[in-house]
N, C-alpha and C positions, 0 to 999 in steps of 0.2 A: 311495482311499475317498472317495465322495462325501459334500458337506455337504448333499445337498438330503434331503425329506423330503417328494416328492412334490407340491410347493404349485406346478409348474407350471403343468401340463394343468385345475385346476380354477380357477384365477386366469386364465389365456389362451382359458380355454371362453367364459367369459361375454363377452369384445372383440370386436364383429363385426371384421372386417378395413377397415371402412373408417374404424373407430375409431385403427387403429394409429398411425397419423400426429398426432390426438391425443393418444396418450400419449406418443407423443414430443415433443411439445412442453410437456409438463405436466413432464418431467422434465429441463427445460432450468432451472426452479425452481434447480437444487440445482447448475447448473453451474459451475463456476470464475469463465466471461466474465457469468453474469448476477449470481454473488454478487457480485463485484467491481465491478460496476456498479453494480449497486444501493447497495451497502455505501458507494461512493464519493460518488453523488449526494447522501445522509444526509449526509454530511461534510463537502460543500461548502456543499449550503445550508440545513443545520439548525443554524445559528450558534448559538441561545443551548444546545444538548448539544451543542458540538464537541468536548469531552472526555468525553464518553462515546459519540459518534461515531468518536473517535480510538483509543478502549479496542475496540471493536468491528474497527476494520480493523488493530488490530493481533492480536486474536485470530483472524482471519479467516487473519493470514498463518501465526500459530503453529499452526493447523487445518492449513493446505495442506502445512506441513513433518512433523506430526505423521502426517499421514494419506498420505504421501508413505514415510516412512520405515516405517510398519507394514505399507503392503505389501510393503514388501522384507525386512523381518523372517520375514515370515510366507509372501511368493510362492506365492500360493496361486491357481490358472488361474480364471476367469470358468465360468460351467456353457455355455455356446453353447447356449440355447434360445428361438432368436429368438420372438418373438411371431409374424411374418408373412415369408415368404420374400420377399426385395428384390423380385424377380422380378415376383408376383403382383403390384403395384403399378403403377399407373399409368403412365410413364414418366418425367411432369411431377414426381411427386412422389418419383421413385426418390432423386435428390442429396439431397432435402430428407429424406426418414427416414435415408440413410447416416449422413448428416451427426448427426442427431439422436440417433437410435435405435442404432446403432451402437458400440461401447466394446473397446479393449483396454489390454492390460496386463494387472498383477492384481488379483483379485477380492475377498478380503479383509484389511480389512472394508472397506464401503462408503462409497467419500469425497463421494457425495452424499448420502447420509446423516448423516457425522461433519458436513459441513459444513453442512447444514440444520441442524442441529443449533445449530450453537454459532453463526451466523447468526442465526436465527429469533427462538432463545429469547432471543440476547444483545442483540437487537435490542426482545426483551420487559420485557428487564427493566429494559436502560437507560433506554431513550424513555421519553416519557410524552404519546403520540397514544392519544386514546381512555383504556377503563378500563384497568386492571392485566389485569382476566380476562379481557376481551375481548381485549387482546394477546396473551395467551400461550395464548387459545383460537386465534387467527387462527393464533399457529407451530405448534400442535400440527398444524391442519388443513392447514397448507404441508407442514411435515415427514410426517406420513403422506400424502399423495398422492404428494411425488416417491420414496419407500420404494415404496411400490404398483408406482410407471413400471417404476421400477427391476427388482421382480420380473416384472412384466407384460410385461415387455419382455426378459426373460431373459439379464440382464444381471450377476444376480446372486441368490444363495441367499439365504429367508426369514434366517439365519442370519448373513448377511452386513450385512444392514441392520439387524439387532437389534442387533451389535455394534457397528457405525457411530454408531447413536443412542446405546449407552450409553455409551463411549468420547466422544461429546460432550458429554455431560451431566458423566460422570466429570471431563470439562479444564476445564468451564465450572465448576463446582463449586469446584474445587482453586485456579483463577485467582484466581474472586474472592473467595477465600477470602485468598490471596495480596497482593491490590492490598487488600484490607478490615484485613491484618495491619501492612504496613508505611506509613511514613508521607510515601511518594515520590508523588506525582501520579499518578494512574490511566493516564495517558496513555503515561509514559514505563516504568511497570510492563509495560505489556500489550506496548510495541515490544519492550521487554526481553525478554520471554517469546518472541514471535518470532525474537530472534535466539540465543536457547539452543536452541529448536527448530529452527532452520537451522540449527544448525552442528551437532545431533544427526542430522537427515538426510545432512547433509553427510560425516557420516561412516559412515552403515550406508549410502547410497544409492552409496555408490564415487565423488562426485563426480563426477555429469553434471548435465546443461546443468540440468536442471530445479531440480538442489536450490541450484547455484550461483547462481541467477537467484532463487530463496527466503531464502537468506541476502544476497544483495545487494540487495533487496527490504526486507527489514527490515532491515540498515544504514543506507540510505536515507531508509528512515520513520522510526526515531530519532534519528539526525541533524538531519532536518527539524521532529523535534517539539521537538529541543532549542533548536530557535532562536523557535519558536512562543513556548516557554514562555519562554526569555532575552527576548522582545518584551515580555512582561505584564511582567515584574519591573522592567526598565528604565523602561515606561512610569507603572507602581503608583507608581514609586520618587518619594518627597518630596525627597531629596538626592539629591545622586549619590552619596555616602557607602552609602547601602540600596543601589544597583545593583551593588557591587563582589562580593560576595559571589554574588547570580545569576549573575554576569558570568562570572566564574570558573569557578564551579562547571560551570554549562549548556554554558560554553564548550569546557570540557575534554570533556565527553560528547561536544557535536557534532565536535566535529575527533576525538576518538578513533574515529566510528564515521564519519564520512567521509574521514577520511587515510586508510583503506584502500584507498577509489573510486577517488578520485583517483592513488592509487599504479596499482593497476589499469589505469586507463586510460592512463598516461602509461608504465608499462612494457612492456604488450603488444599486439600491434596488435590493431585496431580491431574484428575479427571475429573474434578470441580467447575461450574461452569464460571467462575473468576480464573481460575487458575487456565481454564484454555481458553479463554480471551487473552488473560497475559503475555500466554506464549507465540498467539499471533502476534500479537503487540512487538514481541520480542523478533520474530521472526522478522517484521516487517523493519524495522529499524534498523537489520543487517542486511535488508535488502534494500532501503535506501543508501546506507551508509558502504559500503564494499566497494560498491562500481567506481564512486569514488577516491577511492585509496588505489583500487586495480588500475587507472587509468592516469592517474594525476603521478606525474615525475617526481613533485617533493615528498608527494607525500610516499609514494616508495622509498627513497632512499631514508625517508625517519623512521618510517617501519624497520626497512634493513638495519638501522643503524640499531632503535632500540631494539630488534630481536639478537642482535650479537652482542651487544652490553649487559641487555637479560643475560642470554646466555653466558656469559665470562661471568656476571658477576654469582650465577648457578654453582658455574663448575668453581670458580673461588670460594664460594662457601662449604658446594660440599667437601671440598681438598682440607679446608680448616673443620669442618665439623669431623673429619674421617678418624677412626682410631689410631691408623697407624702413623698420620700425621702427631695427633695428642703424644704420641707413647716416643718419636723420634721429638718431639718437642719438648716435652721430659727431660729423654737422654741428655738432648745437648746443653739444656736448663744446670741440670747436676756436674755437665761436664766444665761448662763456664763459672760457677760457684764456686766449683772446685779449684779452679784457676786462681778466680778473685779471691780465694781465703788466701791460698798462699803467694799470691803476689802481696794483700794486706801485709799478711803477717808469714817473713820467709822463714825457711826453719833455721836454725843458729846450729 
C-alpha cells in the first residue's frame, strides 16, 4: 500500500530540469555533514551561549539516534520518483546530483525533516541573533524548503515529512520540557538524552556501525561536557573546600561515560566496530572540551601553568635519572666521606 497521495507529478511539473541540481543542493540544508557543521561552528565560536550551544548538539545527536531507530521500527521503502533521470544530465554534473540527490535506506519518517526540525527551531529558541520571530521565521523558511527538496526530489512521500516535522517538534517540546523540570545543567541534560537515545537505537537498530558510532558519539560528548563543567566549578571555586563536591561529583560522570572508550579501544582492535565507535567517542569529547580551554582566560593560564611545572618537573627528573649526574654525585659522595672520616678521626 502506498503512502503517496499523488503530490508527485504536480510538485516535479513546475522544476525545469536544469533546476534539479538546485534542488539538490537546497536539500543538503537538512543533511547530517551540514547540520553537524553548522551546529559545531555555533559551539566553537559562540562562547558567551556555549551551553545552549552544547544543549543543541546534544539534541542534534538524540535526533540522529531517534530518527535512526524509527526507521527500523517502521522499514518503510523510499517511493523511487526521481525528479530527473541521472542520465539527462550533463555529465559534469551527473557525480554532483548522485551525490546530492540521490537517498537510500528507509523512507519513513523523514530524517531531514525530523532533523531540520529540532536544528532550526533549537537553534531558534536558544540563540539570541536577531529578533525571537525573525528566528523562528528564518527555521520555519529552512525547514519547509529542505521538506519541498526532499518531495521534489522524490525521495520521500508528503507524509513522510509531515511526520518528520512533527516528531521533531514532539522531542523538542518534551526535552525542554525535561532540561526546564530538573535542576542538572542544560548541557549535561540534553548529552544525557543522547545517550538514552543511542542505546534505544542501539537496540532496535540490531547494532551496526551507525548506531554504535551514535552511542559512542554521545558518550564522548558527555564525558567531555563533564569536564567543561568540573573547569567552571573548580575555577568559581573560593576554597578548595567548594571544589570537592564538583570534583566528585563531575568526575564520577566523566570516567563513568569514558571508562567505556577506553575499555573499547584497549580491548578490540583498532578497526573493530566498538573500537571505532570509541574513537568518535573520543574525538568528540576533544571537540567538546578544547573550545573551552582555547577561549576561557583561567583556564589558559592553568594549562600554562601545569605545562611548565610538567615541563621542569621532566627536565628535573631527567637531570637526576642522567649518568653523568649519578657518576658526579658519586664523586662528590666519596669526596665528602673522605672529609667526614678525617674530620672524625684526624691523623696524629
Amino acid at each position: 500500500m502506498s503512502r503517496g497521495i499523488g503530490e508527485f507529478e504536480p510538485v516535479q511539473a513546475v522544476i525545469p530540469e536544469w533546476a534539479a541540481v538546485l534542488v539538490a543542493l537546497v536539500t543538503q540544508l537538512g543533511d547530517v555533514w551540514f547540520l553537524s557543521l553548522f551546529v559545531g561552528l555555533i559551539y566553537w565560536f559562540h562562547a558567551e551561549k556555549r551551553e545552549d550551544a552544547a544543549v543543541i548538539v546534544g539534541f542534534t545527536l538524540a535526533g540522529l539516534a531517534l530518527i535512526s531507530a524509527l526507521k527500523h521500527v517502521f522499514s518503510l521503502p523510499r517511493p523511487g520518483e526521481p525528479l530527473v533521470a541521472i542520465e539527462t544530465l550533463p555529465w559534469i554534473l551527473q557525480p554532483l546530483y548522485e551525490a546530492t540527490a540521490m537517498a537510500g535506506g528507509y523512507g519513513f519518517p523523514s530524517g531531514h525533516a525530523l532533523m531540520t526540525t529540532i536544528v532550526y527551531l533549537g537553534l531558534a529558541h536558544r540563540l539570541s541573533i536577531s529578533t525571537r520571530r525573525r528566528r523562528f521565521a528564518g527555521a520555519g523558511i529552512g525547514i519547509a524548503a529542505v521538506c519541498f527538496s526532499r518531495i521534489a526530489l522524490g525521495v520521500h512521500y508528503l507524509v513522510d515529512v509531515v511526520a518528520g516535522v512533527a516528531v521533531g517538534i514532539a522531542f523538542l517540546l518534551c526535552a525542554e520540557r525535561l532540561l526546564a523540570r530538573y535542576s542538572i545543567d542544560h548541557g549535561t541534560g540534553a548529552f544525557a538524552l543522547a545517550i538514552v537515545a543511542g542505546t534505544v537505537n542501539l537496540v532496535v537498530s540490531g547494532v551496526d556501525a551507525n548506531s554504535v558510532s551514535l552511542l559512542g558519539a554521545a558518550l564522548g560528548a558527555f564525558g567531555g561536557w563533564q569536564l567543561v563543567v568540573l573547569g567552571r566549578h573548580v575555577f568559581a571555586a573560593d576554597r578548595p573546600s567548594d571544589a570537592v563536591r564538583p570534583l566528585v561529583v563531575r568526575g564520577v560522570f566523566a570516567a563513568g561515560a569514558l571508562a567505556p572508550l577506553a575499555v573499547a579501544i584497549d580491548e578490540f582492535h583498532l578497526f573493530s566496530l566498538p573500537a571505532r565507535g570509541a574513537v568518535r567517542g573520543v574525538v568528540l569529547a576533544a571537540f567538546v572540551t578544547v573550545p573551552v580551554m582555547k577561549h576561557s582566560e583561567r583556564a589558559q593560564r592553568f594549562w600554562t601553568a601545569l605545562v611548565f611545572w610538567t615541563t621542569m618537573a621532566a627536565l628535573g627528573l631527567r637531570f637526576l635519572l642522567s649518568p653523568t649526574t649519578w657518576r658526579r654525585g658519586l664523586t662528590l659522595g666519596r669526596q665528602y666521606g673522605v672529609r667526614l672520616r678525617r674530620w672524625i678521626r684526624p691523623e696524629t
